[in-house]
C-alpha positions in Angstrom: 0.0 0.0 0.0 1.0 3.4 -1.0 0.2 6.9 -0.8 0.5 9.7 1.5 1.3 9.2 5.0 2.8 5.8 4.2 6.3 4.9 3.3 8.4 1.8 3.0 11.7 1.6 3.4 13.8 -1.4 3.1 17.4 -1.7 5.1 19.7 -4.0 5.3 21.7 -4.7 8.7 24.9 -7.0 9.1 25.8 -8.5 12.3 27.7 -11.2 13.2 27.1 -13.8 16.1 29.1 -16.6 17.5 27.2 -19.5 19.0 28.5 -22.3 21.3 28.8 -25.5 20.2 27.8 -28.3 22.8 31.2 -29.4 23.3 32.5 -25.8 23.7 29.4 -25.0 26.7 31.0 -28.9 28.1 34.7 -27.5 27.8 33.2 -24.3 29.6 31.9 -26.2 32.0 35.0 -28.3 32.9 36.5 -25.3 33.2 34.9 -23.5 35.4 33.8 -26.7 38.1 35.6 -27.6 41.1 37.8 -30.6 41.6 35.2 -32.6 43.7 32.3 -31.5 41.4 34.7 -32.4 38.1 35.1 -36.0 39.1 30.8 -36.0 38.6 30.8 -34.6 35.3 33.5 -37.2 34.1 31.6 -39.9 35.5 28.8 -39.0 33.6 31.0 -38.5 30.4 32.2 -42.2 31.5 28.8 -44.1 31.6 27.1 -42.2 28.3 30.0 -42.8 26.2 31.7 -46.6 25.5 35.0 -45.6 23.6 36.0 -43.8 27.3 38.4 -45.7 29.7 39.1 -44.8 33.4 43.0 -45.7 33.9 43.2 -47.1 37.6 46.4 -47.5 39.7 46.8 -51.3 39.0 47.1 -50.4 35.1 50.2 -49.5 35.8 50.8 -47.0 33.4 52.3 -43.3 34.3 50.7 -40.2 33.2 53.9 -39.9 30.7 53.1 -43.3 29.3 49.6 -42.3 28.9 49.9 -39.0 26.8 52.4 -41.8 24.6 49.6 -43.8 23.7 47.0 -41.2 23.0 49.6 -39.5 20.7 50.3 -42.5 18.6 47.8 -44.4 17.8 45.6 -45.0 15.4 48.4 -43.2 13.2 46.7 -40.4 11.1 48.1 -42.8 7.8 46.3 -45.6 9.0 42.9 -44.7 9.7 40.4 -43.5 7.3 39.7 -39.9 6.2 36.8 -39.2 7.3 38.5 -41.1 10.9 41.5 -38.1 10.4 38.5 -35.5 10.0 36.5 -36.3 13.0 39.9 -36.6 15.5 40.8 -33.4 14.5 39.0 -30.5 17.3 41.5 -28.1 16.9 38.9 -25.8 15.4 37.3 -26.1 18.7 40.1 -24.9 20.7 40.7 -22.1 18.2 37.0 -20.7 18.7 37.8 -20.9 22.1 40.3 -18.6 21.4 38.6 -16.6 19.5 36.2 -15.6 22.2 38.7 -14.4 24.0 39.9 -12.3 21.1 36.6 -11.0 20.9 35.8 -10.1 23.8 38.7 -8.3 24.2 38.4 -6.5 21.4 34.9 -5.3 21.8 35.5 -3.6 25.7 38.5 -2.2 23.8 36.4 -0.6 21.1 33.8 0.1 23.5 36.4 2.4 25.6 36.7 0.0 28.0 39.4 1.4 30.2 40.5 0.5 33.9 38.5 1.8 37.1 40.0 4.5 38.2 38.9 4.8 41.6 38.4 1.4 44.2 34.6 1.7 44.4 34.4 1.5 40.3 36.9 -1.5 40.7 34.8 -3.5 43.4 32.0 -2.8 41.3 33.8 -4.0 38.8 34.7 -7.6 40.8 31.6 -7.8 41.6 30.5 -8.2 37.9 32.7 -11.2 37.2 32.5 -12.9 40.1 28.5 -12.8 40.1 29.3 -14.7 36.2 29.8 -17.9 38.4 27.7 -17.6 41.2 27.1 -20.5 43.7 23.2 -21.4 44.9 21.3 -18.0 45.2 18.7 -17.3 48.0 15.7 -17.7 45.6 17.0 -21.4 44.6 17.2 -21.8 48.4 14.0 -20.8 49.0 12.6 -22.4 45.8 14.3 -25.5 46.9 12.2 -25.5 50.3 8.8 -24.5 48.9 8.6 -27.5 46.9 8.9 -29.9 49.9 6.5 -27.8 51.8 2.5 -28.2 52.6 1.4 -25.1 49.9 -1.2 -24.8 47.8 -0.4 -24.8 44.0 -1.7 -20.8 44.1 0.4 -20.4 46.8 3.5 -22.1 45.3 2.6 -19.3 42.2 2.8 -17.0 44.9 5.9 -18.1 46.2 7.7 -17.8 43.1 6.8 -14.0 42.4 7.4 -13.5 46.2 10.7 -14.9 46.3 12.0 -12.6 43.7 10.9 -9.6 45.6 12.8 -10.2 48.5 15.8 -7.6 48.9 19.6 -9.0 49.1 18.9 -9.3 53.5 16.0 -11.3 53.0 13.6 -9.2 54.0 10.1 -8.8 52.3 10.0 -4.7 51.7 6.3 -4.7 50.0 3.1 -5.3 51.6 1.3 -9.0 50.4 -1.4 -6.9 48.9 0.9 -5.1 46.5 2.9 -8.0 45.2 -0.7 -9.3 44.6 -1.9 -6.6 42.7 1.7 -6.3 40.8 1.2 -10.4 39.9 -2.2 -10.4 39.3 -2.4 -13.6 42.0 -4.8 -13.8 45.0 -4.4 -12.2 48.0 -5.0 -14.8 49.7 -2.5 -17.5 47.6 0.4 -14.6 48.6 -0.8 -14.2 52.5 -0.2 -17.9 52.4 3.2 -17.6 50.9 4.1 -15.0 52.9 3.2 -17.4 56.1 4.9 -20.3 54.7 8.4 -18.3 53.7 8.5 -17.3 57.4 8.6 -21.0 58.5 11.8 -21.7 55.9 15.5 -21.7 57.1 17.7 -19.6 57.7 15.0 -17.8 60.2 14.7 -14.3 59.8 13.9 -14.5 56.0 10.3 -12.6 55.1 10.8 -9.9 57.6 9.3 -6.9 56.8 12.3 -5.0 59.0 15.0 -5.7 61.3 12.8 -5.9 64.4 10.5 -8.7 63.0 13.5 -10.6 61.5 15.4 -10.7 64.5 12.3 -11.9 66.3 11.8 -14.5 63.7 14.9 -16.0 64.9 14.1 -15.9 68.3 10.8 -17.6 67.8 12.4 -20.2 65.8 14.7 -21.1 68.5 11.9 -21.2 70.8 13.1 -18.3 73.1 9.9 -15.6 71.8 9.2 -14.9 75.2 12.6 -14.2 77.0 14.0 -10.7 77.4 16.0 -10.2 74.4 12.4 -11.2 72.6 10.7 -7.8 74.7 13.0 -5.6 74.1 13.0 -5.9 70.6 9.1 -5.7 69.9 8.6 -3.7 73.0 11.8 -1.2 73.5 13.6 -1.8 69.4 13.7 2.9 69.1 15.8 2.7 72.7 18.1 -0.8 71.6 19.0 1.2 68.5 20.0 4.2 70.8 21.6 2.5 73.2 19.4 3.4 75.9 20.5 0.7 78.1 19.1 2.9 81.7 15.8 3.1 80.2 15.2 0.0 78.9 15.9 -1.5 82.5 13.8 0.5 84.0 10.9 0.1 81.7 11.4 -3.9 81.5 11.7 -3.4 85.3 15.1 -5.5 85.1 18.6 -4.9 85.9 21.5 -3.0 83.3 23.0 -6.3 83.7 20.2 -8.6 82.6 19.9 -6.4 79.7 23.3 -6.0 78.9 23.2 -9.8 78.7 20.0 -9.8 76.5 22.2 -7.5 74.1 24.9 -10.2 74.0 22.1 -12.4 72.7 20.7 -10.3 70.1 24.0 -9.1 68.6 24.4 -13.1 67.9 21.8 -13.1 65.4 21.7 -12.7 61.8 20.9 -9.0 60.7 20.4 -9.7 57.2 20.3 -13.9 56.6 19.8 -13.3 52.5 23.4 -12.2 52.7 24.8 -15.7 53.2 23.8 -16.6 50.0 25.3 -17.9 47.9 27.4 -19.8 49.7 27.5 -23.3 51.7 29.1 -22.9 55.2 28.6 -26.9 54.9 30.8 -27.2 51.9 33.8 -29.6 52.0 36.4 -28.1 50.6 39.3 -29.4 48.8 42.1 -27.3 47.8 42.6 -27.1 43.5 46.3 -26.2 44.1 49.2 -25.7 46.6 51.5 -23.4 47.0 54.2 -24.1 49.2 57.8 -23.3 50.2 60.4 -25.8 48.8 63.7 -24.8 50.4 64.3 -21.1 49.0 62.0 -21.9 46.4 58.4 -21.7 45.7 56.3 -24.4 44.2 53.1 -25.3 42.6 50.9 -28.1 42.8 47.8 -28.8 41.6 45.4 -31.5 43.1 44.4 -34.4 40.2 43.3 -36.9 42.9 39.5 -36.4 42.1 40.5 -36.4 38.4 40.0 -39.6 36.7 42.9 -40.3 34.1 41.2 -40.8 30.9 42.3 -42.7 27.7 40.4 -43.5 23.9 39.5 -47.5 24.1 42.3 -48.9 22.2 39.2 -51.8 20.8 37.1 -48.6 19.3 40.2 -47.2 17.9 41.7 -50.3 16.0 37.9 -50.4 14.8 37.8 -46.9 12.9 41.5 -47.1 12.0 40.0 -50.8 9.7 37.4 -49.1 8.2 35.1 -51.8 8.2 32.1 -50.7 10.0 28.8 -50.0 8.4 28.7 -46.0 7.9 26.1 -45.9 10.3 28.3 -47.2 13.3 31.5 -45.7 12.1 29.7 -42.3 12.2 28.4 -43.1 16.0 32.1 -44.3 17.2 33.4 -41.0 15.6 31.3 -38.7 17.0 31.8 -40.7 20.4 35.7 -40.9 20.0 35.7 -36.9 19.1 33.4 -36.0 22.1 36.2 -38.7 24.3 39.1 -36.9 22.9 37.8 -33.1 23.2 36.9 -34.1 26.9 40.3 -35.4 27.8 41.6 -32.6 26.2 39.5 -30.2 27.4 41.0 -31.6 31.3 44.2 -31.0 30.2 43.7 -27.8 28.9 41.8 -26.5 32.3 44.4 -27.9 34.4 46.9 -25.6 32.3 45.0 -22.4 32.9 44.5 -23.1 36.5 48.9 -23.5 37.1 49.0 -20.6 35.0 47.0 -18.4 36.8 47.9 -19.7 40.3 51.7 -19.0 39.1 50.9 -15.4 38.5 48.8 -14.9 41.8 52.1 -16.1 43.4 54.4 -13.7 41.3 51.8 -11.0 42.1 51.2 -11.8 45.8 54.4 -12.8 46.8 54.5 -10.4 50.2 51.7 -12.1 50.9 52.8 -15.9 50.4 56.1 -14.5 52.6 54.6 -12.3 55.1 50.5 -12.8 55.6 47.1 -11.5 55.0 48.4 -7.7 55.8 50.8 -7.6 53.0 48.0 -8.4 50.1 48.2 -6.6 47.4 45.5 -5.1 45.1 45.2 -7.4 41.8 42.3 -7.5 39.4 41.2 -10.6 37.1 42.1 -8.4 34.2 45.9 -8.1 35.3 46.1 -11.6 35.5 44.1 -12.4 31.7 46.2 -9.9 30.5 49.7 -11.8 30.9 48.3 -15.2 30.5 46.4 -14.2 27.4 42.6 -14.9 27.7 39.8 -12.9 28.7 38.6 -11.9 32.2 36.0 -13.9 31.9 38.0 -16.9 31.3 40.0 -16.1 34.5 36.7 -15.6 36.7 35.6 -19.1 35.1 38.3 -20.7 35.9 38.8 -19.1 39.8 35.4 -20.2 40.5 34.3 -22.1 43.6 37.9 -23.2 43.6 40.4 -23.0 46.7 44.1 -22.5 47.0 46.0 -24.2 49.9 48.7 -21.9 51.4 51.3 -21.5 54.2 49.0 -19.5 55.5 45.7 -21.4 55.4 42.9 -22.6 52.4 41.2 -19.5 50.6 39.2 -18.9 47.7 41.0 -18.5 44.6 39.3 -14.8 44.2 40.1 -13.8 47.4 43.4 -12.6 46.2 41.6 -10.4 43.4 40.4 -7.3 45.0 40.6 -3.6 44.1 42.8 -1.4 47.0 43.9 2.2 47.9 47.0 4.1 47.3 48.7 4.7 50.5 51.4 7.4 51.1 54.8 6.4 49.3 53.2 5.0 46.9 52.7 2.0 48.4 48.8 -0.3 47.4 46.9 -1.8 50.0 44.0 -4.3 49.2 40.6 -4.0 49.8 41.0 -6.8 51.9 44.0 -5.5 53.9 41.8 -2.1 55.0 39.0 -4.8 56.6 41.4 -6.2 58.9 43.0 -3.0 59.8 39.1 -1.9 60.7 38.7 -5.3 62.5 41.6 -4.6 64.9 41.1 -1.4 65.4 37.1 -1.8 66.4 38.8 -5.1 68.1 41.1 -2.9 70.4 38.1 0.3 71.1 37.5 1.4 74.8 33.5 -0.6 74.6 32.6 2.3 76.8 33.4 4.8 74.0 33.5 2.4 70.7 35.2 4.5 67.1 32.6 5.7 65.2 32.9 5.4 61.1 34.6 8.6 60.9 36.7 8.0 63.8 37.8 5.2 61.9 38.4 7.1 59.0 40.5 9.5 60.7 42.5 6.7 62.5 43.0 5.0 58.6 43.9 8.2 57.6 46.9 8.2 60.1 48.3 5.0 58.5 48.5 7.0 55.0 45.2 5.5 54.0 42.3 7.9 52.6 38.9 5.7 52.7 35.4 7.4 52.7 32.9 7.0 55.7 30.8 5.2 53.3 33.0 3.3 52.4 34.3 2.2 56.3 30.9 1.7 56.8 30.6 -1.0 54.2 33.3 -2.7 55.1 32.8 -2.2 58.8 28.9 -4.4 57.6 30.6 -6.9 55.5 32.4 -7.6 58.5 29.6 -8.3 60.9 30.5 -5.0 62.9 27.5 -3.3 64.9 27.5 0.1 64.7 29.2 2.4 67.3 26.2 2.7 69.4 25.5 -0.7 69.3 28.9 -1.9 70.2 28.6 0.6 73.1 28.7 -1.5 76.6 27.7 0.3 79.8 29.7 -0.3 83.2 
């Protein structure tokens, strides 16, 4: 149709997309699992594909001998073409590259410069290290609604209400408005709301701090001692630290409610926060770095690896040729996927020495001296000398532990963002907390550092951090606040 008001206009728009191969998402995956969690995936691999072998101790043959045999044979003369074609995933490993490539040169024509300032650089952690989160809160939470007596509406309701709660857990809109906002009974979210309250940790579905903190109480079956009545009864004069008046008006002593502080400052102030994470978790180092001598050295853990090998049987069949195309086509594809997996091991194993050898060039006060002598180091430093992408580094850091002189920790525990003290000298992120913690450790409790007393006292050491900033870290920490801290004598 034509004529005025209309026109057509045609346009013609090239873009260019890469998509992930199956294998590639697997080799992804390998990459970015722990030890304990990769022996599961190969045992999987193991059971859905034949041509796989599992070498056990009493084969007898070392990892050299092993790399021996899957380098020579079937010889690339002896098998068949198409055999030659499908053992050959080197294209795989290239794309793999290429990602990185890309990536790298998008941020770079997108401007993509370093933070300049720490907050922009934590915010900046924060990005990759949510790319391989652990279990959130709403999984949790998800996780416990289906095992509990709801209705179907109110498992509906659930859903919507568990993606409304904030990052402490708490529930900051009324039932009727996420109602209204999902179109779902009132009543169906009223039940929710009731159920969630009944889920673990306690204190999760709290409208505020007063009600979470009694949620907790109630759990433990303590909702009617003292710490219990001065929170719904006294909370205005707890957050004050009226500790005179809120003996008199509980008609108790200073020291019975001194002691009913002592119990409320042990619970959980915000129990979404713990998530994701598994205080349960067993955890089994991915590498070591220890002192040898004069020397430092490397070690990464492979007893929860299974040492994999191509079935010599399957082999010898493709190399003869003389399987019906529809089977020879199955043991190739099966024999490829075996071969990319076992090389797709190898290759994670590489990146995680190579990184874990650069945190030790990087952090080497630290590996001498301790956690005060950790230095500021970002994900991007490290891809940039070993030559992938951040993103590639955060995968392959993730959920992963590193065992050193000086305890386990967290592979990204030794990437954080830090401050330029006087002389030039950088202090991590990580290295300000503790200096917080002992000084709030060592306080007069009759007259406890405020945030900008701490600032000032940082500032002392050559270090300038914001209140905001203090206060943060002071929270991350599991601090109270000055006035909370403050104990009467």
């Amino acid at each position: 149709m034509s004529g005025p008001g209309f026109s057509h206009e045609l346009r013609q728009r090239q873009t260019q997309s890469l998509v992930l191969a199956p294998q590639l998402r697997h080799s992804l995956k390998i990459l970015q699992v722990a030890a304990l969690d990769l022996r599961s995936v190969i045992q999987e691999e193991l059971q859905s594909n034949p041509t796989l072998e599992e070498l056990l101790p009493a084969d007898g043959v070392s990892l050299d001998q092993e790399r021996d045999a899957e380098n020579t044979g079937p010889s690339p003369d002896s098998a068949t073409p198409e055999a030659r074609e499908e053992m050959d995933f080197s294209k795989e490993f290239e794309i793999l590259g290429k990602l990185d490539q890309d990536w790298r040169d998008h941020l770079a024509n997108a401007g993509g410069n370093q933070p300049h300032t720490a907050e922009d650089a934590e915010r900046r952690q924060h990005f990759f290290d949510s790319l391989v989160s652990e279990t959130s809160l709403q999984e949790h939470l998800m996780g416990q609604a289906e095992l509990a007596e709801i209705s179907p509406a109110g498992l509906e309701a659930m859903r919507h209400l568990v993606g409304s709660l904030d990052d402490r857990g708490f529930l900051t809109q009324t039932p009727a408005d996420l109602a209204l906002q999902s179109g779902l009974p009132l009543e169906a979210m009223q039940e929710a709301v009731r159920v969630l309250k009944t889920f673990e940790p306690a204190g999760l579905g709290a409208k505020d701090l007063p009600e979470c903190l009694l949620l907790q109480l109630q759990a433990q079956g303590r909702g009617t001692i003292l710490a219990a009545r001065i929170v719904r009864d006294h909370f205005t004069l707890l957050t004050r630290r009226r500790i005179p008046d809120i003996a008199r008006r509980a008609g108790v002593s200073i020291e019975k409610v001194q002691a009913a502080l002592d119990e409320i400052r042990a619970l959980d102030q915000a129990p979404g926060r713990r998530f994701a994470e598994d205080i349960n978790r067993v955890v089994v180092p991915d590498a070591t770095i220890e002192k040898d001598g004069d020397q430092w050295k490397i070690s990464l853990n492979n007893d929860y690896i299974p040492r994999l090998r191509i079935s010599s049987t399957y082999r010898d069949l493709i190399a003869k040729g003389t399987l019906s195309r529809q089977d020879g086509e199955y043991l190739r594809e099966r024999i490829r996927s075996g071969k990319f997996l076992i090389n797709s091991i190898a290759q994670r194993q590489q990146t995680i020495e190579r990184i874990t050898r650069e945190i030790l060039k990087a952090q080497a006060d630290f590996f001498e001296h301790g956690v005060s002598r950790l230095h500021p180091l970002t994900m991007t430093q490290i891809a940039d000398i070993v030559g992938v992408h951040e993103t590639t580094v955060s995968r392959a850091i993730a959920n992963k532990y590193l065992k050193t002189p000086h305890g386990v920790f967290e592979f990204k525990y030794f990437f954080t963002p830090g401050y330029q003290a006087e002389g030039g000298r950088a202090v991590s992120n990580t290295s300000v907390k503790e200096l917080i913690a002992d000084l709030v450790s060592c306080e007069d409790r009759s007259h406890p550092l405020s945030d900008q007393e701490i600032v000032g006292r940082l500032k002392e050491k050559g270090l300038n951090v914001a209140r905001r900033t203090v206060a943060k870290y002071r929270e991350e920490l599991g601090l109270l606040s000055s006035n909370l801290r403050r104990e009467y004598v």
